[in-house]
N, C-alpha and C positions, 0 to 999 in steps of 0.2 A: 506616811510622809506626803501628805496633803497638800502640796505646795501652791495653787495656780488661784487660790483664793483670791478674788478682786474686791480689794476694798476701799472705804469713802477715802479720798483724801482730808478733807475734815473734820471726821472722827480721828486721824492721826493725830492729826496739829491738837487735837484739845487734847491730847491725852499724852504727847510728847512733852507740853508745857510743864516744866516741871517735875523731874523723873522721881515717883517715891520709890527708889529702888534701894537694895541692902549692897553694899560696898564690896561686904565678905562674901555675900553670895553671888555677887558679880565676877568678882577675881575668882571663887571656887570652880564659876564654869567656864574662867578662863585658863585654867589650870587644866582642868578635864579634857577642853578639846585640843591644849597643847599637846595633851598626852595622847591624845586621839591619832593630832599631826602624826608625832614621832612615831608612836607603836603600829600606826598604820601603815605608814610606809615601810618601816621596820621590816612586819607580816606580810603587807601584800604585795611588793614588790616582787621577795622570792617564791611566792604562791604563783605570781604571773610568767616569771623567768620558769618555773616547773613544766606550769599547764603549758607553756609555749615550747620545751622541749622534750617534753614527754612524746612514746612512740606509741600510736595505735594501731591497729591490725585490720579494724571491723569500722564501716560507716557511721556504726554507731557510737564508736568508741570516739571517731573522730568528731564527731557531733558533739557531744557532751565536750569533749575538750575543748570545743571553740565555746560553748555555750559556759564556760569556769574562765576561759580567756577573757570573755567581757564583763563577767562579774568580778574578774579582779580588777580588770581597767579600772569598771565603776568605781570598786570603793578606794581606790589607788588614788582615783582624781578626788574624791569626797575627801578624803582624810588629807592632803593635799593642798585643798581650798579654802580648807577652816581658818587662813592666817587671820585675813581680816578678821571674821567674829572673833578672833583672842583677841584681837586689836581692842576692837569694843568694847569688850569686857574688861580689858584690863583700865581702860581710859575714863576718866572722870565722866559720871555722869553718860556714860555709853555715843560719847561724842564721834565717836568712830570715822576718822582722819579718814584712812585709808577710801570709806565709801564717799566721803566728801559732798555729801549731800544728793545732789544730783547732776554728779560725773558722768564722764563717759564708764569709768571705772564701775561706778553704781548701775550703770544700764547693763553692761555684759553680766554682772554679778545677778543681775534680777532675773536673765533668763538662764545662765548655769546654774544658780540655784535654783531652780525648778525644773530645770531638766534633767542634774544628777540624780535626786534622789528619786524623781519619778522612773528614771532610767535604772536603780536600784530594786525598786518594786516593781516593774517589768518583767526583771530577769529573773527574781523569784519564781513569778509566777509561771514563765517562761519553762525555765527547768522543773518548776513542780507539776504542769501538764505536760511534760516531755514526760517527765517519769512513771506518769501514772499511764501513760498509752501503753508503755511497756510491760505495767503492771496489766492491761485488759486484756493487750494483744502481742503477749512476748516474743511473736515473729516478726513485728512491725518493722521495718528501717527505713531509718530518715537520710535523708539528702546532708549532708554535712555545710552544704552553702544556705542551708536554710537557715545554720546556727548560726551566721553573719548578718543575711540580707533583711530577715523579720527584726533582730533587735536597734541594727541601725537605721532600718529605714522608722522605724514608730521612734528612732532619736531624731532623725531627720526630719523629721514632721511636726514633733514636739517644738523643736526647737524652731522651725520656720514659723509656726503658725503666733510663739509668742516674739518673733523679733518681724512678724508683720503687723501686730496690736501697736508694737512700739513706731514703726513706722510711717504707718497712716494717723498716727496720733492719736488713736484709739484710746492707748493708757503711755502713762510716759512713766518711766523708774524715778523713785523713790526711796531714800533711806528712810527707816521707820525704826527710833530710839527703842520704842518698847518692846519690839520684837526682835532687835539686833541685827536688822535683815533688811536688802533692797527689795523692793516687792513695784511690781507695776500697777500702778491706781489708775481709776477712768479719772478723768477731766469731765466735774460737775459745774466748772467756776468757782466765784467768789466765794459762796458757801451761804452762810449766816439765815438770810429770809427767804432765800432765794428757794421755790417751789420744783422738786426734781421734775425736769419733762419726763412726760411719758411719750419719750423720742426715739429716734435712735439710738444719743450716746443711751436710754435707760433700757432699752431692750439689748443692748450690746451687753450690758453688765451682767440680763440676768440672763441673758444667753452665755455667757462665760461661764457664769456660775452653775448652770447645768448642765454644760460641759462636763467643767472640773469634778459634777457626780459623777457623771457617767463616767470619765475617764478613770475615777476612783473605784465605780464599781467594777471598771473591766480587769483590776488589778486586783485589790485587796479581795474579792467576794472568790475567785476563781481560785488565789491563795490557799485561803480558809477551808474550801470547798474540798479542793484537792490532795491537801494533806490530810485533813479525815479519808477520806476514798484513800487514799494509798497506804495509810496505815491498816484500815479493813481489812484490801484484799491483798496486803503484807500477811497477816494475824490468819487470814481465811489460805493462805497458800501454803503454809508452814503448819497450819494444824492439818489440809486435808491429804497432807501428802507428809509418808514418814522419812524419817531422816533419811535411812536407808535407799527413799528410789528418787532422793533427790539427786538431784547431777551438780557437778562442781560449780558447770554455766547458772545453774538455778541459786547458788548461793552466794557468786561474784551479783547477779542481778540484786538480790536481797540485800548484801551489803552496801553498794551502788547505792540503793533504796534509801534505804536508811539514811544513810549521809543527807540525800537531799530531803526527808524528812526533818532531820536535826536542823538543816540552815533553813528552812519552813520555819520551825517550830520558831530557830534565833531572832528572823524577821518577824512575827507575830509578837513576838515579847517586846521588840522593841516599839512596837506602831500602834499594840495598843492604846496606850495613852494619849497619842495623836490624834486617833480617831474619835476617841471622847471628846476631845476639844472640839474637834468639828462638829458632834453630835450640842455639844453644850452651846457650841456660836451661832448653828443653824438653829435651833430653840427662836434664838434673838430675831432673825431675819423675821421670821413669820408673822413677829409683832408692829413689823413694819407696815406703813399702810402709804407709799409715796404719794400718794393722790390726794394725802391730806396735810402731809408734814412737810416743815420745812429739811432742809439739808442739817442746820443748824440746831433744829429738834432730835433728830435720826443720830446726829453726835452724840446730842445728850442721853438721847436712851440708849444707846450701846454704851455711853461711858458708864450709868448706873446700872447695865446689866453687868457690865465686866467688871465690877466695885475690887471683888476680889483682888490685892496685891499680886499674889502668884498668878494666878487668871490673865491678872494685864499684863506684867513684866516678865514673866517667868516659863509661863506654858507653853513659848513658839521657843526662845530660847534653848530652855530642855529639851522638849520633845520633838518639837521641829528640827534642831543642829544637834544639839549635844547625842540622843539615842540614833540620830540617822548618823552621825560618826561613828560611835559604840557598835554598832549594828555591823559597821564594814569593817572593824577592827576585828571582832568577834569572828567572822568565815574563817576566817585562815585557822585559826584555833580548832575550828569545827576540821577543818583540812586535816591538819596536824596529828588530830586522836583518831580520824578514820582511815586515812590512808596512809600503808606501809610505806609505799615508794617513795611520799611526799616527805616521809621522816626519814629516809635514808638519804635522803636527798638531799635536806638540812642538815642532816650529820657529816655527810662528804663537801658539806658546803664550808660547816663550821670546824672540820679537818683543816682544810685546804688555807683557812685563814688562820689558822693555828701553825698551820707549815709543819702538822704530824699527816701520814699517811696511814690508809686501811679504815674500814668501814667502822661506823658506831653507832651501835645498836642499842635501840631504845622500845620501852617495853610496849608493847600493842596496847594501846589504850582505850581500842573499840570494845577490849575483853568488858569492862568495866558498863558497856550496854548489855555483855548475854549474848552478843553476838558472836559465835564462835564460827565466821567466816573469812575468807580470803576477801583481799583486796582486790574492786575493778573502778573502771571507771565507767564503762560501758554497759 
């Protein structure tokens, strides 16, 4: 979920003119993320009323609780703020009322949509190096105010640094038809013949843009990185030790594991495809040569490298909104099958609204990994 991509406003406008988009495949992904809306708050709502009253005993316990507190916020507000892109999609021609072009409306939406889902793949990785230190060093224990002050301060920053581009007038917000989505562009001017300086604003731009690597690599690579590692010395800890002289502590940890294994695993299935796109658009960049082209040239070769229909109209859509919904729907699922408490808790939830009393019990469905361990969260 790549989101902080700066791009020409120019190549917009020519590629806006006229949308060759499919109608049915427009309303199909406005259907999807309605569904997104509803099932997500549905899900994460009482994922976050859980994690916020559940009891812990151990620092660590309480760590990881606040560290499931804010990945359910995130996807809580994600699945939440899809209304406009239903809007979109459902509307002629992806005329999209609600962004109004270049609203006030469209400015807040350029930087919450880039700071949710970046804020989504944060916490991934977040919890997926919290897990694996435990995997190195199972005596470790963490500060529980760590699990607050690291993820919202790298939200707080995120978010300053792109509503001070919008300020200084750096980049101004933008609705962008093809991509269904407000995105903040640099101000090149006029466009057409006009030769990019090799100024400020064009060091600004590709200073953003290697930013937004790095800020990609410090999430997505450490991801990746860390769920291989923790699956290893998961596989290396349970082979070199027999059932017998493992401790109960050693098998709530293994479960623990696992879980955040699984929402690893769920965020990678969703972001693959994202990061293609990236890998396919950054291809393009390289063939740029600003020092010789016009702004109006630099349109036209992006608009023939992006010929592709689904490429232009379809791939920020998808994979940008539609699987970063999909993706925060999906946790609480992953909740659901690994954690006991979590499903007793929905069954005394869905008791209480039924106006029957006494608990309801529903089958362990972490049995169906092999896992044949208790529930922790710690």
């Amino acid at each position: 979920t790549l989101l902080y991509t700066i791009k020409f406003e120019v190549m917009f406008s020519d590629m806006a003119a006229g949308l060759d988009v499919n109608r049915a495949a427009d309303v199909t992904i406005g259907i999807l993320l309605l569904l997104c809306l509803l099932l997500g708050v549905l899900f994460n709502l009482p994922s976050l009323i859980y994690f916020c009253s559940m009891k812990t005993k151990s620092r660590n316990g309480t760590y990881f609780q606040r560290t499931y507190q804010i990945i359910c916020t995130a996807d809580l507000l994600v699945c939440l703020t899809v209304f406009p892109h239903i809007e979109a999609a459902f509307s002629l021609q992806r005329e999209g009322e609600l962004f109004s072009r270049e609203s006030t409306f469209c400015t807040i939406w350029s930087v919450l949509w880039d700071v949710l889902p970046e804020m989504t793949v944060f916490m991934v990785a977040f919890i997926s190096v919290s897990r694996l230190v435990l995997l190195i060093r199972p005596h470790a224990v963490y500060q529980p105010l760590v699990a607050w002050v690291v993820p919202l301060t790298y939200c707080t920053a995120t978010a300053a640094f792109k509503v001070g581009l919008l300020v200084s007038g750096i980049t101004r917000a933008k609705y962008v038809d093809n991509i269904m989505n407000c995105h903040g562009v640099v101000e090149f001017g006029p466009g057409g013949n006009q030769t990019i300086p090799s100024s400020e604003l064009w060091d600004w731009d590709i200073g953003i843009r290697v930013l937004s690597s790095i800020q990609s690599g410090m999430t997505v690579l450490p991801i990746l990185l860390s769920c291989c590692l923790s699956v290893f010395f998961l596989y290396r800890s349970k082979t070199l030790v027999s059932a017998a002289q493992r401790k109960s502590s050693d098998h709530k940890q293994d479960h623990a594991t696992l879980t955040v294994i699984l929402i690893t695993v769920v965020y990678i299935v969703f972001n693959i495809p994202i990061l293609g796109y990236y890998i396919y658009y950054a291809k393009w960049t390289f063939t740029v040569d600003p020092d010789t082209m016009t702004i109006g040239q630099i349109g036209i070769s992006r608009q023939e490298y992006m010929s592709s229909t689904f490429i232009r109209y379809y791939a920020m859509p998808v994979f940008g909104i539609v699987f970063v919904a999909l993706n925060s729907v999906v946790n609480p699922l992953v909740y659901y099958a690994r954690i006991a408490s979590f499903r007793e808790f929905i069954g005394r939830a869905w008791q209480r609204l039924r106006g029957v009393e006494g608990s309801w019990k529903l089958p362990n469905l972490s049995g169906l990994l092999h896992f044949n361990t208790s529930e922790s969260k710690g």
